[in-house]
DRENDO-1510 file (C-alpha; in Angstrom, 1 decimal, always signed):
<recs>
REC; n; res; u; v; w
REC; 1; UNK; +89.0; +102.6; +94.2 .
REC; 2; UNK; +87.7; +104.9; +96.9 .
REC; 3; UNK; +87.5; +108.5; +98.3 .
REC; 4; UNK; +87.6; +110.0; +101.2 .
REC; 5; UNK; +85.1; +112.9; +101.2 .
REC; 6; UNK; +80.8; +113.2; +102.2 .
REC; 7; UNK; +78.9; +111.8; +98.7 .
REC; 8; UNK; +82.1; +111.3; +96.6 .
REC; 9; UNK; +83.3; +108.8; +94.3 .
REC; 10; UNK; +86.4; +107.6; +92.1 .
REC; 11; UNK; +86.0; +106.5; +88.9 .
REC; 12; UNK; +88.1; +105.7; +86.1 .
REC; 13; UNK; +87.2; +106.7; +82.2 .
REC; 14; UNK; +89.2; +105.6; +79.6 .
REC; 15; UNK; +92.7; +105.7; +81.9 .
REC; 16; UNK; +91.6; +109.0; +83.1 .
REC; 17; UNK; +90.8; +109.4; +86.8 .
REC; 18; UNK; +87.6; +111.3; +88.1 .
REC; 19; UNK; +85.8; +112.2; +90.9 .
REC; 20; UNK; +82.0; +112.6; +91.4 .
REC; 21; UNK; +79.5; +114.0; +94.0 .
REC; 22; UNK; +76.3; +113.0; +93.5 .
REC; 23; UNK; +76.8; +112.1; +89.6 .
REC; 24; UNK; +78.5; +115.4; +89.3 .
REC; 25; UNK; +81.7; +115.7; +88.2 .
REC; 26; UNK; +84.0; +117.9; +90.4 .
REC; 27; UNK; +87.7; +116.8; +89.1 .
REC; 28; UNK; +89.0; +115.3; +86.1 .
REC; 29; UNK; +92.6; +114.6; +85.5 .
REC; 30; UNK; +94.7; +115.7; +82.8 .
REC; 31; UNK; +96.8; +113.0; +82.4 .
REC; 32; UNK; +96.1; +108.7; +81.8 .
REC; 33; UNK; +96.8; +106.7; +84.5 .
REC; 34; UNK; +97.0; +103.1; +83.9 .
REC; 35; UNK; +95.5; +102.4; +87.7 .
REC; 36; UNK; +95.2; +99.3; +89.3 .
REC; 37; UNK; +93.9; +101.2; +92.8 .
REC; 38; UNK; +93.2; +104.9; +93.5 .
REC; 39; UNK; +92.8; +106.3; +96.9 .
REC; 40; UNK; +91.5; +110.3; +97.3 .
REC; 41; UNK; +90.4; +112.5; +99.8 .
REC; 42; UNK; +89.0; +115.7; +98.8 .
REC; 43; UNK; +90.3; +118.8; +100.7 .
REC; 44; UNK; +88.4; +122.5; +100.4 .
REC; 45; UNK; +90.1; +123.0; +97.4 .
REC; 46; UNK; +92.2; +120.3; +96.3 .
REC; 47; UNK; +92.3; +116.5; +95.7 .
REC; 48; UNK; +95.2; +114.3; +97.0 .
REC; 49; UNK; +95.1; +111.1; +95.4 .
REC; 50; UNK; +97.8; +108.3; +95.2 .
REC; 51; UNK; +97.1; +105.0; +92.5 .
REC; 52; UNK; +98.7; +101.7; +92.2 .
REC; 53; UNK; +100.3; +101.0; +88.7 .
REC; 54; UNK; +100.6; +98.6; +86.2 .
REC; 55; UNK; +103.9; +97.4; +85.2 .
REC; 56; UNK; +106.9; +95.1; +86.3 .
REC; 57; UNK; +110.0; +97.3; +87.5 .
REC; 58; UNK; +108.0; +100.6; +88.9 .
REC; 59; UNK; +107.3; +102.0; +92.3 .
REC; 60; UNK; +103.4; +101.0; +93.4 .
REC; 61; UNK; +102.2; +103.7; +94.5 .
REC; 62; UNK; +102.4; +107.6; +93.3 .
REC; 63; UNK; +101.0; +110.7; +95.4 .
REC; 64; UNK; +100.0; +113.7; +93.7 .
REC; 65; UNK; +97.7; +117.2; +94.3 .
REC; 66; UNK; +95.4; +118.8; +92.2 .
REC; 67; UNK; +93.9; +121.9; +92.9 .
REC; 68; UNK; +89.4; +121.5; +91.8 .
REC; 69; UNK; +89.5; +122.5; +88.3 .
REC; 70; UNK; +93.3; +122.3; +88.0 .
REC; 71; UNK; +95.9; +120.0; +86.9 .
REC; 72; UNK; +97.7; +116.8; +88.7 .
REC; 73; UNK; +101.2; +117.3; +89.9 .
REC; 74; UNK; +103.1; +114.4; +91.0 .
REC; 75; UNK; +104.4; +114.6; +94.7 .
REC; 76; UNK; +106.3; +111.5; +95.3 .
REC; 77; UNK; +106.5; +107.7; +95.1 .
REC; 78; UNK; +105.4; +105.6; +98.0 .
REC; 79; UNK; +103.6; +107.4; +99.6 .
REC; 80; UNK; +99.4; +107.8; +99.7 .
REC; 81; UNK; +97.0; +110.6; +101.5 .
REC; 82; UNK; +95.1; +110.1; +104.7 .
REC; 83; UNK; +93.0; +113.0; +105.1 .
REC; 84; UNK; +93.3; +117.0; +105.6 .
REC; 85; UNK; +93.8; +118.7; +108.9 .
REC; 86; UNK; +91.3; +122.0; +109.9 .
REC; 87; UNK; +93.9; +124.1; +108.7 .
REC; 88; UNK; +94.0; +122.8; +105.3 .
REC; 89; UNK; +96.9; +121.2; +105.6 .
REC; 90; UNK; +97.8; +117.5; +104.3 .
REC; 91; UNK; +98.4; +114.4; +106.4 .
REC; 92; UNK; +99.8; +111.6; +104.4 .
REC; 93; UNK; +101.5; +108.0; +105.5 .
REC; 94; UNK; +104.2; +105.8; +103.8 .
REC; 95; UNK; +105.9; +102.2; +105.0 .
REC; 96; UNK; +109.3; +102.8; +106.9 .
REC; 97; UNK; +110.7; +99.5; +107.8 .
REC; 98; UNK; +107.8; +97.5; +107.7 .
REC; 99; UNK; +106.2; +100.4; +110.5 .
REC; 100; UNK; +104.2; +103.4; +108.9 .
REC; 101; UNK; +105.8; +106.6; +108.9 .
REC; 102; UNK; +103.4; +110.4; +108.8 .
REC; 103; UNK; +104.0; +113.3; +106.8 .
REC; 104; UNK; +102.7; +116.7; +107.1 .
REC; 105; UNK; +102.4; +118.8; +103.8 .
REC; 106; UNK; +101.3; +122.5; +103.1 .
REC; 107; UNK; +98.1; +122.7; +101.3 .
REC; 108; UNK; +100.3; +122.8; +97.8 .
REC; 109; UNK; +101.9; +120.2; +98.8 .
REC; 110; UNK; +105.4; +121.1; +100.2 .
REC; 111; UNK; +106.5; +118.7; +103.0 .
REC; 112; UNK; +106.5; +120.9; +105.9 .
REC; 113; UNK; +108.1; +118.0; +108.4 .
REC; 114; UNK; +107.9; +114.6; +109.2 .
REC; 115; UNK; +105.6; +113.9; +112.1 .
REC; 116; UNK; +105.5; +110.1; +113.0 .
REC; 117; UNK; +108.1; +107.0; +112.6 .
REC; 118; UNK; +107.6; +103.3; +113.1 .
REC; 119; UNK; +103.9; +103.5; +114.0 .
REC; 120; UNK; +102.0; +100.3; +113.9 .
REC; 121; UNK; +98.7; +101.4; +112.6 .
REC; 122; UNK; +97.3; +104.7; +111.6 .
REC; 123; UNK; +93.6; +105.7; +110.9 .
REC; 124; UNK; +92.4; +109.3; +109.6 .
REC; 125; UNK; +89.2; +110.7; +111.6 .
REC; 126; UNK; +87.2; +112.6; +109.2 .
REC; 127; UNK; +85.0; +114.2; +112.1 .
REC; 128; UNK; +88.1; +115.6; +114.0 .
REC; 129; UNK; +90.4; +116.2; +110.5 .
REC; 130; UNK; +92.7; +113.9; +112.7 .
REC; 131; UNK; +94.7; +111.2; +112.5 .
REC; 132; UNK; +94.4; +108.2; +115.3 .
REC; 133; UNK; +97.5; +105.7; +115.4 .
REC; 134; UNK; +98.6; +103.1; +117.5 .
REC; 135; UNK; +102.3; +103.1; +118.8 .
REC; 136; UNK; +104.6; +100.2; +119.0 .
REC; 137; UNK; +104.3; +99.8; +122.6 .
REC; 138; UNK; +100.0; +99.6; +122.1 .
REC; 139; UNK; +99.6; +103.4; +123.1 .
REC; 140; UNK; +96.6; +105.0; +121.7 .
REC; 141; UNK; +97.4; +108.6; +120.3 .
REC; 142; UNK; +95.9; +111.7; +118.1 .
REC; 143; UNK; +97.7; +114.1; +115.9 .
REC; 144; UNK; +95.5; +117.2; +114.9 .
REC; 145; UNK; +98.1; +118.5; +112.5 .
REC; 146; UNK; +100.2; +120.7; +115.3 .
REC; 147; UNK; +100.6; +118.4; +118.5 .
REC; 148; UNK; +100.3; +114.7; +119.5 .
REC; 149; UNK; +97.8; +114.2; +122.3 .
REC; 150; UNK; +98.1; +110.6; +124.0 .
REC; 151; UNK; +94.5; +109.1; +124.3 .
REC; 152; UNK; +94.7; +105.5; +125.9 .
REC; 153; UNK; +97.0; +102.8; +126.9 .
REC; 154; UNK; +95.8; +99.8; +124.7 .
REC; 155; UNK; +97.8; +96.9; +127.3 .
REC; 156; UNK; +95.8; +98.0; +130.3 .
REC; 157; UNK; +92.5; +97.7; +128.4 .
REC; 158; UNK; +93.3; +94.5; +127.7 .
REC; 159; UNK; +94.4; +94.5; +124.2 .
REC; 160; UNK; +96.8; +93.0; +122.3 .
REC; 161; UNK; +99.5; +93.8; +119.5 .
REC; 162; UNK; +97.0; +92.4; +117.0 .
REC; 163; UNK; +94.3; +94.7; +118.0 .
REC; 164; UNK; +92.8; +96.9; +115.5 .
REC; 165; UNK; +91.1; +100.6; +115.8 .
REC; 166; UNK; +88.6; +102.4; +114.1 .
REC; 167; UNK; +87.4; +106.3; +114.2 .
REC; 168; UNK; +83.1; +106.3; +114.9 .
REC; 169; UNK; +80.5; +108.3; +114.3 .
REC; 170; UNK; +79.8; +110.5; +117.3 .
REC; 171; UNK; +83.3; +111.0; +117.9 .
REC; 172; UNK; +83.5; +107.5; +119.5 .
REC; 173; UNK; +87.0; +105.6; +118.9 .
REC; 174; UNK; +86.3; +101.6; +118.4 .
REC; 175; UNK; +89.1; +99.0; +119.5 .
REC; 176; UNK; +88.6; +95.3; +119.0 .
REC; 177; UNK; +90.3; +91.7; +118.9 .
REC; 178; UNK; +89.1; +88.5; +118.9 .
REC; 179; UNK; +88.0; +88.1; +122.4 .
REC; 180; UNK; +87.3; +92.0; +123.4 .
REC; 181; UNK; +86.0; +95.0; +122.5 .
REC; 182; UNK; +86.0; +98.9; +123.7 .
REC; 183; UNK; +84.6; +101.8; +122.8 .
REC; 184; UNK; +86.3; +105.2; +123.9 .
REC; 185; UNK; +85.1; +108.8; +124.0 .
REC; 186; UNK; +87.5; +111.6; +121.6 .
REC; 187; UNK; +89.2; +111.8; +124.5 .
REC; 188; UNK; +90.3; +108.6; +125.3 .
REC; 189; UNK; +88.0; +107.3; +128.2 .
REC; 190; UNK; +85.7; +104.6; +128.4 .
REC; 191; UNK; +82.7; +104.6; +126.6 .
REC; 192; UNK; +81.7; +101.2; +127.3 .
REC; 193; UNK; +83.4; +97.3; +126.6 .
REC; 194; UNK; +82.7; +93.6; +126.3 .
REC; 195; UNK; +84.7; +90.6; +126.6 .
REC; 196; UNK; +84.1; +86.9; +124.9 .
REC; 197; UNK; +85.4; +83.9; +125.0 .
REC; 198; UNK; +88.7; +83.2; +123.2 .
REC; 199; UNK; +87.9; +81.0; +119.6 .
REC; 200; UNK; +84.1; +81.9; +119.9 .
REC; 201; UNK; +84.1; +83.5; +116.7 .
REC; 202; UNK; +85.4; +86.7; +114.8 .
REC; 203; UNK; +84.0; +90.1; +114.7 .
REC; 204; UNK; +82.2; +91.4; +111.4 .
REC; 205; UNK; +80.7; +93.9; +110.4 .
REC; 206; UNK; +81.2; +96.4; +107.9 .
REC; 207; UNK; +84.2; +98.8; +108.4 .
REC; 208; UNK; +88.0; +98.0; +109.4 .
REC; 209; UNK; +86.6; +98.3; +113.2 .
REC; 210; UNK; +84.0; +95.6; +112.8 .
REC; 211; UNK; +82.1; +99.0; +115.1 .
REC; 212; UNK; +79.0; +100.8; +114.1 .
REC; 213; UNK; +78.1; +104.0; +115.9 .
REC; 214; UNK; +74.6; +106.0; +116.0 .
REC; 215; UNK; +74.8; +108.9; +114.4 .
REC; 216; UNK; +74.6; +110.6; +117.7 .
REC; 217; UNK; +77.4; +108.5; +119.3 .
REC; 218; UNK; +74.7; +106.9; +121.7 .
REC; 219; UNK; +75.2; +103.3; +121.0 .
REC; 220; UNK; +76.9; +101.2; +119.1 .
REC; 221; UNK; +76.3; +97.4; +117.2 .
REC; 222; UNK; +78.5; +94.5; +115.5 .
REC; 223; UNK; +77.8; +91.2; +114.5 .
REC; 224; UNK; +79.7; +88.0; +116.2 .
REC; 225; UNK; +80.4; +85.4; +113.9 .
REC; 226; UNK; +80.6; +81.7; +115.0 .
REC; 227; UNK; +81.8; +78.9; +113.0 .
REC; 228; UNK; +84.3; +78.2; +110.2 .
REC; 229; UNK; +83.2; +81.1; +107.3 .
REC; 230; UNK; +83.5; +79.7; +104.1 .
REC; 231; UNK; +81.4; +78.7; +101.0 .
REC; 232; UNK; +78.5; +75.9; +102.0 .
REC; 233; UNK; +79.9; +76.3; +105.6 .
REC; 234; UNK; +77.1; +76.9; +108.4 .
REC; 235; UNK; +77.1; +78.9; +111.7 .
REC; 236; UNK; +75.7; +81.5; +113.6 .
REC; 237; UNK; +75.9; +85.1; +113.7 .
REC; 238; UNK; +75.0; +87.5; +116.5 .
REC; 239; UNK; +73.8; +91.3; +116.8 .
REC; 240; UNK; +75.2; +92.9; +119.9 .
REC; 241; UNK; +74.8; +96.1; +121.1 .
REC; 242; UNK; +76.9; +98.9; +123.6 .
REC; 243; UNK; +75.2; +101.9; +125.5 .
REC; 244; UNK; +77.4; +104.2; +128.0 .
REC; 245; UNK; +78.6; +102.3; +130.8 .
REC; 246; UNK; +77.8; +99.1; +129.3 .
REC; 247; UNK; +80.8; +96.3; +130.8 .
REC; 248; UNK; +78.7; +93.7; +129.1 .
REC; 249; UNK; +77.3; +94.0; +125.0 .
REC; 250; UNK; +73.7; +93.5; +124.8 .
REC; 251; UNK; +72.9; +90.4; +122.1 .
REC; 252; UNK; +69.8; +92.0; +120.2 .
REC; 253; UNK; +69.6; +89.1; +117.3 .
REC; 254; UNK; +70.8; +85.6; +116.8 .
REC; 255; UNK; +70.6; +83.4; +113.5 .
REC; 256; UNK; +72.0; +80.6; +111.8 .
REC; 257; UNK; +73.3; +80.8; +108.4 .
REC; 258; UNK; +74.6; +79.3; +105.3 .
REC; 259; UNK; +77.5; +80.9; +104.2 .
REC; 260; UNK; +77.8; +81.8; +100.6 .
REC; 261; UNK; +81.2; +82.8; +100.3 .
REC; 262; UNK; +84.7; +82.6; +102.2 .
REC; 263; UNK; +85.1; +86.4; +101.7 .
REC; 264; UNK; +81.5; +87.5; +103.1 .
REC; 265; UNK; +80.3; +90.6; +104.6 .
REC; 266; UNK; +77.3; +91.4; +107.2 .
REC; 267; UNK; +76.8; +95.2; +107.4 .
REC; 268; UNK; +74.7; +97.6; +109.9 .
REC; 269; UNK; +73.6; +101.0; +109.7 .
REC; 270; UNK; +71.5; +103.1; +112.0 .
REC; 271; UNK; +68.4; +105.2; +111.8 .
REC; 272; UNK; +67.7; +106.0; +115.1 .
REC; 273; UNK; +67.0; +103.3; +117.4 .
REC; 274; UNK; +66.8; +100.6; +114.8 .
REC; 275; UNK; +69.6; +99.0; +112.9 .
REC; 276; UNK; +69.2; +97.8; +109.7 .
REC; 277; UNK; +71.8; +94.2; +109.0 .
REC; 278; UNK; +72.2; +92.6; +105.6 .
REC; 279; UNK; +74.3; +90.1; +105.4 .
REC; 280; UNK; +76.0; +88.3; +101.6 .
REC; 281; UNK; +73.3; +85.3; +101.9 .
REC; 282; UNK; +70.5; +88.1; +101.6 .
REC; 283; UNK; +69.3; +87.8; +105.3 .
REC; 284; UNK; +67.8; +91.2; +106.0 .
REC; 285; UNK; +66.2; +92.2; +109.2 .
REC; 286; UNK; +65.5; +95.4; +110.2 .
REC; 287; UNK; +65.3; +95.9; +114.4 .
REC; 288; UNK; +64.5; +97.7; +117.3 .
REC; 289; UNK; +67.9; +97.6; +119.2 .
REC; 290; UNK; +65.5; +98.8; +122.8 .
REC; 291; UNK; +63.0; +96.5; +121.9 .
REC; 292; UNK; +64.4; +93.6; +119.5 .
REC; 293; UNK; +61.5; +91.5; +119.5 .
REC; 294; UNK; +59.7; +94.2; +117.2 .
REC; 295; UNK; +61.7; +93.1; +113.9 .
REC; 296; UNK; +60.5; +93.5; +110.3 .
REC; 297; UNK; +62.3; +90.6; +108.3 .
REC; 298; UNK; +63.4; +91.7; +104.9 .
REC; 299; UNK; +65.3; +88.9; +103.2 .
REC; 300; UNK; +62.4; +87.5; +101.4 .
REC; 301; UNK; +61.7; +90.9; +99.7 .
REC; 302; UNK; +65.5; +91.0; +99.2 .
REC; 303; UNK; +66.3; +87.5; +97.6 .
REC; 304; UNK; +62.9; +88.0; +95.3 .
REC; 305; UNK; +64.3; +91.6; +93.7 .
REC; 306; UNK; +68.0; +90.4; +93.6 .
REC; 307; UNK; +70.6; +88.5; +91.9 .
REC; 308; UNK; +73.0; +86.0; +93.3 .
REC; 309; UNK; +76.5; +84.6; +91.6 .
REC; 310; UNK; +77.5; +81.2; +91.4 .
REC; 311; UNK; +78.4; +81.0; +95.4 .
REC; 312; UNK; +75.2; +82.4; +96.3 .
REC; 313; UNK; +76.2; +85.8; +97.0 .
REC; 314; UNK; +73.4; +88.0; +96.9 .
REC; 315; UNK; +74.3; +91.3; +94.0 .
REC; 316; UNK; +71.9; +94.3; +96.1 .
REC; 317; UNK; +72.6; +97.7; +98.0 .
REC; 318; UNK; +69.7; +97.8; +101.1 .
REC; 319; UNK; +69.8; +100.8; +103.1 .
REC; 320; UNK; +67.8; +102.9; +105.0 .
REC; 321; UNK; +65.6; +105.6; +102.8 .
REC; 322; UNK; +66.9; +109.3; +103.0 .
</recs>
């Protein structure tokens, strides 16, 4: 379950959906949904929200709108919400022909027009109230929920069809594959890129993007993974680092590991110059990204006040104090 909106949350009580800001409740529906997977995002004053159900024989996924406070009325099958454009109208996508297709609905839900076919990937840019896709021919675009605006040509950065892109804070784009990565400005250009060998490893972070912006857009870190991830498994994992008009990523950290798990994660977050990393083996560090020698080392705090499952994975939220 997720939601897209600052602080929220989806939950399900007893087969009925909610959502919650800061242990509030703001929306409760009035019918029981069976739900396997809920998806919302949370407009000024309505909630878009599509679920997965349970049963042989019935379309996956439903899309319906609720006004805050109101009731839930189904929209179609298929179909599941991106995000909500500056005018308050709603951006949703839907498979067509194994491509995804955009839709563009009023605010209560009436498809106003259909306004992108056979696109390869499409991401929802909560800073902009944009959506970011990626054409079949690898050109980078924006739809702002009245025009498309071409940002970037993916081919002549180097990238591939099995690319993959990510919306930053900042109002940086990231755009990765196995052997490159970029980051653009909103408007397309070159914020800066890095290139590695081919096989070296895989990039992962937390987020789609494997990309983690500053807060202020002014740099931005991932992890490189080396070795075959998997439980019992060992290999190293690097902390890089990008600053405007970098052609070259900065390595800031470098550490073996044990992996505890074939589905792992390593995450980063920001708080000002220093980037916090956690990994699933409970490796903590917390780091100066201008001066990475001055580290403080939290995993031993971390794997003292956690728990850990049966392949070592370490049960604990570590992030920076607000």
């Amino acid at each position: 379950m997720a939601v897209a909106g600052a602080g929220a949350s989806v939950v399900q009580r007893r087969d009925r959906i909610a959502v919650l800001r800061r242990g509030h409740e703001l929306w409760r529906s009035s019918g029981r949904f069976r739900a396997a997977g809920v998806f919302a995002t949370l407009g000024p004053r309505a909630l878009a929200f599509s679920y997965d159900r349970y049963g042989p024989g019935r379309a996956r996924e439903s899309l319906y709108l609720a006004p805050l406070g109101g009731r839930e009325r189904k929209l179609g099958d298929n179909e599941r919400p991106l995000g909500w454009t500056r005018s308050g109208q709603l951006l949703t996508w839907r498979y067509d022909g194994g491509f995804l297709g955009l839709d563009l609905r009023a605010s209560d839900g009436s498809l106003l027009r259909r306004v992108g076919a056979r696109l390869r990937e499409a991401r929802f840019d909560p800073a902009g109230r944009s959506v970011l896709a990626a054409t079949r021919s690898g050109l980078l675009e924006r739809f702002d929920g009245q025009r498309w605006r071409r940002l970037a040509d993916l081919g002549r950065l180097g990238f591939g069809r099995q690319s993959a892109f990510e919306p930053l804070a900042g109002g940086l784009i990231g755009v990765l594959d196995r052997s490159r990565v970029a980051v653009l400005h909103r408007d397309g250009s070159v914020f800066a890129s890095g290139r590695f060998p081919a096989g070296r490893g895989r990039l992962s972070v937390a987020g789609q993007s494997g990309l983690v912006a500053s807060a202020t857009g002014s740099a931005v870190a991932f992890a490189l993974t080396s070795g075959t991830t998997g439980y019992g498994k060992g290999g190293r994992e690097s902390l890089y680092v990008l600053r405007p008009g970098d052609r070259r990523a900065r390595e800031v950290y470098a550490g073996r590991l044990r992996f505890a798990a074939c589905e792992r994660w390593a995450s980063l977050s920001w708080q000002g110059d220093w980037l916090l990393y956690a990994t699933t083996e409970g490796k903590t560090l917390a780091l100066d990204s201008r001066a990475p020698t001055r580290r403080v080392d939290l995993s031993g705090l971390v794997r003292r006040l956690a728990s850990f499952d049966a392949q070592r994975r370490v049960h604990a939220q570590v992030e920076w104090a607000r």
